[in-house]
C-alpha positions as CSV (number, residue, x, y, z in Angstrom):
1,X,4.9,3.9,-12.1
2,X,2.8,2.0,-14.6
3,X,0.1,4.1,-14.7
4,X,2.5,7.3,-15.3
5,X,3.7,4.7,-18.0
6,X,0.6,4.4,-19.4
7,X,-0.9,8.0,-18.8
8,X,2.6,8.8,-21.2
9,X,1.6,6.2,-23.8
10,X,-1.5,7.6,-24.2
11,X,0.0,11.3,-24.6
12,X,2.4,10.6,-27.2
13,X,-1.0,8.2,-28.9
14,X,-2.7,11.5,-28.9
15,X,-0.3,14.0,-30.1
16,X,0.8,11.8,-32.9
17,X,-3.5,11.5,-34.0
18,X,-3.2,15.6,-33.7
19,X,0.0,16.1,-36.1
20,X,-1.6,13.3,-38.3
21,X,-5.4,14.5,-38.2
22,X,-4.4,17.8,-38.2
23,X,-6.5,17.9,-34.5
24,X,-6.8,21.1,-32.1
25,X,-5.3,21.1,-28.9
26,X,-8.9,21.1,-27.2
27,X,-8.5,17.0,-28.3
28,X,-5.4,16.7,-27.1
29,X,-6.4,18.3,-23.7
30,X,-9.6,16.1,-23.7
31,X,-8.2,12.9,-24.6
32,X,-5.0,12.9,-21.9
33,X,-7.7,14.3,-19.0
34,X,-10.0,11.6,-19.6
35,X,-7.0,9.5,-19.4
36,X,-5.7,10.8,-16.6
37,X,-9.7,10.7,-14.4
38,X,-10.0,6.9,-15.6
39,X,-6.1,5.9,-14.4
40,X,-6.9,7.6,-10.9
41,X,-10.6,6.0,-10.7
42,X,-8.9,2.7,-11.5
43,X,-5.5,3.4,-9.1
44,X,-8.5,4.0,-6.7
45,X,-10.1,0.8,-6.7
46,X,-7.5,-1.0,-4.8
47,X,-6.4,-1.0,-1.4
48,X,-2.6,-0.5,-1.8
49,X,-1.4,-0.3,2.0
50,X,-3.2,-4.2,2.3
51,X,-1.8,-5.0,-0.9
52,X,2.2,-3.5,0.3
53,X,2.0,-5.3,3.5
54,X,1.0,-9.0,2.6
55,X,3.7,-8.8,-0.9
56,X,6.2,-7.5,1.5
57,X,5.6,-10.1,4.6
58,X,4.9,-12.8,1.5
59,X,8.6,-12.0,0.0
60,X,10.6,-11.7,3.3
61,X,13.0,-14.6,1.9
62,X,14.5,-12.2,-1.1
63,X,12.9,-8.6,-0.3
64,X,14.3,-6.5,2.4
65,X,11.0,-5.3,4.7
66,X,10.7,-1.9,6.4
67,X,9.6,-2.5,9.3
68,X,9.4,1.7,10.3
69,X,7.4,1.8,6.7
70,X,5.3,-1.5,7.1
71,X,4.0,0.4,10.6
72,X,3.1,3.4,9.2
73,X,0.7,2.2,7.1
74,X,-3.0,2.8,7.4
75,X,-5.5,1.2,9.7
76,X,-7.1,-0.7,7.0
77,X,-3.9,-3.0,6.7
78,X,-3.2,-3.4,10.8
79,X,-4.7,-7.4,10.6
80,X,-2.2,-7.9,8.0
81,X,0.5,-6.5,9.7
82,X,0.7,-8.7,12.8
83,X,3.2,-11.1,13.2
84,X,4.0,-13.6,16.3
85,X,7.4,-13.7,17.6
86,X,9.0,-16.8,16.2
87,X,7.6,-15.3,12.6
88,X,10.0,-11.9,13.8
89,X,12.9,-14.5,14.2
90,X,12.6,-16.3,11.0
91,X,12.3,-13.0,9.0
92,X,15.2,-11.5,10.8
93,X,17.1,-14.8,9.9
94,X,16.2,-14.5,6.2
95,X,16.8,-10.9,5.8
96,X,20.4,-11.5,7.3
97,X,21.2,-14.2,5.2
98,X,19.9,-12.8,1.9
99,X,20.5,-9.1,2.1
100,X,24.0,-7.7,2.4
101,X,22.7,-4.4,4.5
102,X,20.7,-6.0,6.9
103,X,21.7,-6.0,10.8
104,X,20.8,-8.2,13.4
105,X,18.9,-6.8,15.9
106,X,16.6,-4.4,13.3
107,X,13.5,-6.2,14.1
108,X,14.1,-5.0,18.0
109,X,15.6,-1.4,17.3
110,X,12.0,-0.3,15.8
111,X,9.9,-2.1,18.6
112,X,7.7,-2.9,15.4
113,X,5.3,-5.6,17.4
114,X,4.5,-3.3,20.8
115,X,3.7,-0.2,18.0
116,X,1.6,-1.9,15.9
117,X,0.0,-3.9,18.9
118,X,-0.8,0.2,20.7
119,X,-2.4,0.6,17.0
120,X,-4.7,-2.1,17.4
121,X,-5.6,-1.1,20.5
122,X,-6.6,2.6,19.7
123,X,-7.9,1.2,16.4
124,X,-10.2,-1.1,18.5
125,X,-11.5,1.8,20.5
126,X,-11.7,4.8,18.0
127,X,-13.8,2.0,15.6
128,X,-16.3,0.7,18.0
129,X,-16.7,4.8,19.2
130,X,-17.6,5.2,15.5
131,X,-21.1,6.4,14.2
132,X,-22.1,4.5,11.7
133,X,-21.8,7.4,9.0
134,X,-18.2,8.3,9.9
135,X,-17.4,4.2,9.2
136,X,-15.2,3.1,6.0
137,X,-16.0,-0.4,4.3
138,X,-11.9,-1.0,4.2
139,X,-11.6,-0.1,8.1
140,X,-15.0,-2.0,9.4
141,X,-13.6,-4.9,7.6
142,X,-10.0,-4.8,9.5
143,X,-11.9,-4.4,12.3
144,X,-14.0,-7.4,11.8
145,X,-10.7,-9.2,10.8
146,X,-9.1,-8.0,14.3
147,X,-12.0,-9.4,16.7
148,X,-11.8,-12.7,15.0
């Protein structure tokens, strides 16, 4: 949403320099797509799904977590996603007393620690069936993370 902020900024920037220079649209088109190909090379440079799951896990106490969401994301962010069982209880307990809509029981209805243990576990084998070429610096890494 910030970057959509900012790519907006930037348009209204440049179509107030074309009324005021009396510009052509060409620089108007020019300016916002360079803009726009810098905001996606910098949205690029970070690894949002490892970034989601340790600001959700790190703000259980006020922050309602997902669990169906927090297992759906990518491989890259599976060593960040594991959780023990008395770390399941204590975020249950939080989420109950903290958020209105919560339910006891949640954290079991999804069966969020066997799924994202049977990711692991065909993470494990798909990345060590990997030729080198087909590996990604973000997914080596987790993997490293994950035999440690």
């Amino acid at each position: 949403m910030v970057f959509f902020l900012l790519l907006c900024i930037v348009g209204l920037i440049s179509i107030v320099v074309k009324i005021k220079d009396k510009r052509t649209t060409y620089f108007i088109t020019r300016v916002n797509s360079l803009a726009a190909y810098v905001t996606l090379i910098c949205i690029c440079l970070f690894n949002w799904d490892v970034i989601i799951a340790k600001y959700n896990f790190k703000h259980y106490q006020t922050a309602f977590v997902h669990l169906p969401f927090m297992s759906n994301l990518s491989d890259k962010a599976l060593p960040y996603l594991l959780i023990t069982d008395d770390e399941v209880a204590e975020i249950e307990e939080k989420q109950l007393q903290h958020i209105p809509f919560a339910r006891k029981g949640y954290f079991k209805e999804v069966d969020y620690q066997n799924k994202i243990a049977l990711r692991v576990e065909n993470f494990k084998n798909n990345c060590s069936e990997r030729h080198w070429l087909e590996q990604v610096w973000a997914e080596k890494k987790a993997y490293k993370m994950l035999e440690d």
